[in-house]
C-alpha angles and dihedrals in degrees: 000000000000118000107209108106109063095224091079087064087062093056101043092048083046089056094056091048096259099126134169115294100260092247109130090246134130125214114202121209139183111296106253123274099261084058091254114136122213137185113218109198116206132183100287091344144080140214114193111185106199147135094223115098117245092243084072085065104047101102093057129078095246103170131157087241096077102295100105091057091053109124088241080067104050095046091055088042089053109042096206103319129102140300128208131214121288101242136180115247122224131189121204132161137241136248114182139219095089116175091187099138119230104246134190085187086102095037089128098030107122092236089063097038086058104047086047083055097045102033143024138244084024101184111189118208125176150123140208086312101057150281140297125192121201111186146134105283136164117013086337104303127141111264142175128198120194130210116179119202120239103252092050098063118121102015095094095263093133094064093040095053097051092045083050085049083053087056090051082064121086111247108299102353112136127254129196143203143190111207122180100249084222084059090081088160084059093046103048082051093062098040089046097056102048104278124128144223118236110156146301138291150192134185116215127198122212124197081248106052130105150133125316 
C-alpha cells in the first residue's frame, strides 16, 4: 500500500485502537492524489480530505459529531459532481494461505466495474459462489468488496467467502471494507466473521477530479 495521503494514517492508528481525540473537531487535510475528496467520520472527530480550502466551508456547521457528513457538506464539498454512499468502514487481518482462485469470469459485473472506477490494482477472485475484489483503495489502503451470486444466499457463502478474501492477505496486514450501513446481511457477515467497525466514510467526486 502506498503511504502518501495522511488519511491512511488515520485508519491504520484507528485499527490498532489509537483513534481521534472525541473533541467535536475536524481536521482537514490535502484532497487525494487522483483529485477525489472524502469525509471520514470517527467517534466524536472528523477528517475532510479536500483540496478546498476550509474557508469554503465557514459558513456551514461542520462538527466531528455528525456535521461534516450532512448532505449541505458534501455538496459544497462536491461542486457539482458526485457524491458516493456513506458506509461503514471495517478493518480485519489477514491470514494467509488463501486458495480463492483469480477469475475474469466477472470482468463486466457492476461490483467489479465500480471498484475499477473507484480504486487501483483491483484483482477479482471468485467461483461458482461469487466474487471478491482486493485492491488499493482509499487513500491507499488495503481493501475487499463482496458480491454474492443469487442462488448462494442463505447457505452461509458470504461469510466463507470473506474469510476466504482474508486468506487472499499476508499474515496480519490489514484489510478494509466499506459496507452500506442499510446492507445488515453484509454487515453481520463482517462482524461475524472477525471485522471491525471504525468509522464512517464517503467519497466524493469533483468536476475536477480524475485519475492520477
Amino acid at each position: 500500500m502506498s503511504h502518501d495521503h495522511p488519511l491512511l494514517g488515520y485508519f491504520e492508528r484507528a485499527a490498532v485502537g489509537q483513534f481521534p481525540d472525541a473533541d467535536g473537531g475536524v481536521t482537514m487535510l490535502p484532497a487525494l492524489p487522483s483529485g477525489r475528496n472524502a469525509v471520514v467520520a470517527f467517534t466524536g472527530h472528523a477528517v475532510i480530505a479536500t483540496d478546498l480550502d476550509a474557508t469554503a466551508l465557514a459558513d456551514l456547521v461542520v462538527d466531528g459529531f455528525g456535521q461534516a457528513q450532512s448532505p449541505k457538506v458534501l455538496l459544497r464539498l462536491a461542486r457539482g459532481g458526485t457524491i458516493d454512499i456513506i458506509d461503514a468502514t471495517l478493518v480485519g487481518r489477514g491470514h494467509g494461505g488463501g486458495v480463492l482462485p483469480v477469475t475474469s469470469e466477472f470482468d463486466d459485473h457492476p461490483r467489479v466495474v465500480y471498484a475499477r472506477t473507484l480504486r487501483d490494482d483491483v484483482m477479482v477472485h471468485g467461483d461458482e459462489r461469487g466474487l471478491v475484489t482486493i485492491s488499493s483503495g482509499l487513500a491507499g489502503r488495503q481493501e475487499m468488496s463482496i458480491e454474492l451470486l443469487d442462488a448462494a444466499h442463505g447457505r452461509g457463502a458470504g461469510r466463507a467467502l470473506i474469510t476466504e478474501a482474508l486468506a487472499l492477505v499476508p499474515d496480519g496486514e490489514l484489510l478494509f471494507a466499506a459496507v452500506s450501513p442499510g446492507n445488515a446481511r453484509s454487515l453481520r457477515a463482517f462482524l461475524a466473521v472477525g471485522f471491525v467497525p471504525l468509522c464512517s466514510e464517503v467519497n466524493i467526486t469533483p468536476p475536477c477530479a480524475g485519475r492520477p
